[in-house]
C-alpha positions as CSV (number, residue, x, y, z in Angstrom):
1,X,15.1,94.3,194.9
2,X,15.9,97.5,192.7
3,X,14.7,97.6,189.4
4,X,17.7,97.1,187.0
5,X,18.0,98.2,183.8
6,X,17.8,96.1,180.5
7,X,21.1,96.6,180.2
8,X,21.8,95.9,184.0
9,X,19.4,92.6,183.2
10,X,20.8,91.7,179.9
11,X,24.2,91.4,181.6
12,X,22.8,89.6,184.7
13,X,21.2,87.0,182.7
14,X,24.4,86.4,180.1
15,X,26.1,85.7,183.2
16,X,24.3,83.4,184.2
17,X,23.8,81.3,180.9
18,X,27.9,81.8,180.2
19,X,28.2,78.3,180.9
20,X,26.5,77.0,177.4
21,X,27.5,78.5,174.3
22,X,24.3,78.1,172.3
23,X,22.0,79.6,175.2
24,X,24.4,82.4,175.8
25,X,24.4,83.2,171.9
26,X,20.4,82.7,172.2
27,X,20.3,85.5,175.0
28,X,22.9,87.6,173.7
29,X,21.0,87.6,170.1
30,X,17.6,88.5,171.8
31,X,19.4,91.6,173.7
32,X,20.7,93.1,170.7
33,X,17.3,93.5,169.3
34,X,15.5,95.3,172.3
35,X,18.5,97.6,173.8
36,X,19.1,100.7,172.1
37,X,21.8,101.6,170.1
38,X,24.0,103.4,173.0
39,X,23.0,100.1,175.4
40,X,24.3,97.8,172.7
41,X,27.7,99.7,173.2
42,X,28.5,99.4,176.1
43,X,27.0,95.9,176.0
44,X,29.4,95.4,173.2
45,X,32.3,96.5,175.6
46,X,31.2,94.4,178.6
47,X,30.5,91.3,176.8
48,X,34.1,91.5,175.1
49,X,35.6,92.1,178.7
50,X,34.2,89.7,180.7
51,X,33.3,86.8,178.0
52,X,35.8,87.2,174.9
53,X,37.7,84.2,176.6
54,X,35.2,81.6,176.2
55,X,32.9,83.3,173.8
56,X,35.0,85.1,171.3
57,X,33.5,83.3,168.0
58,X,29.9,84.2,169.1
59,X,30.5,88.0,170.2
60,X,32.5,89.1,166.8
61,X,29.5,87.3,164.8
62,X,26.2,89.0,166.8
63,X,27.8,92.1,167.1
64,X,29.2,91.8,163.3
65,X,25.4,91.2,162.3
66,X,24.2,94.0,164.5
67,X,25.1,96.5,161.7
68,X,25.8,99.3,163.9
69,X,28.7,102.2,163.7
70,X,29.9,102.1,167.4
């Protein structure tokens, strides 16, 4: 297996938890504080692509609290 990025992992692993909301917030909280700033952007981009349908409430407050300038 090729080593993946935290990014690449982070994403891997929100997929895989998208089905509950409070374990998805749980993971996607946890990734905000050990990416780096430019990770958190494009996380920040994928996760309002591929989970602002189901999880639009949770991504505007993590990211909100993140306190970042993107």
């Amino acid at each position: 297996m090729p080593h993946l990025s935290m990014l690449e992992y982070t994403e891997m692993i929100l997929e895989k938890v998208s089905f509950q909301k409070e374990l998805f917030r749980h993971e996607l909280e946890k990734a905000i504080t050990v990416l780096s700033i430019s990770e958190r952007a494009e996380l920040k981009n994928y996760c309002y692509e591929r989970f602002a349908q189901d999880h639009y409430q949770c991504l505007c407050q993590c990211f909100r609290s993140d306190n970042l300038n993107y």
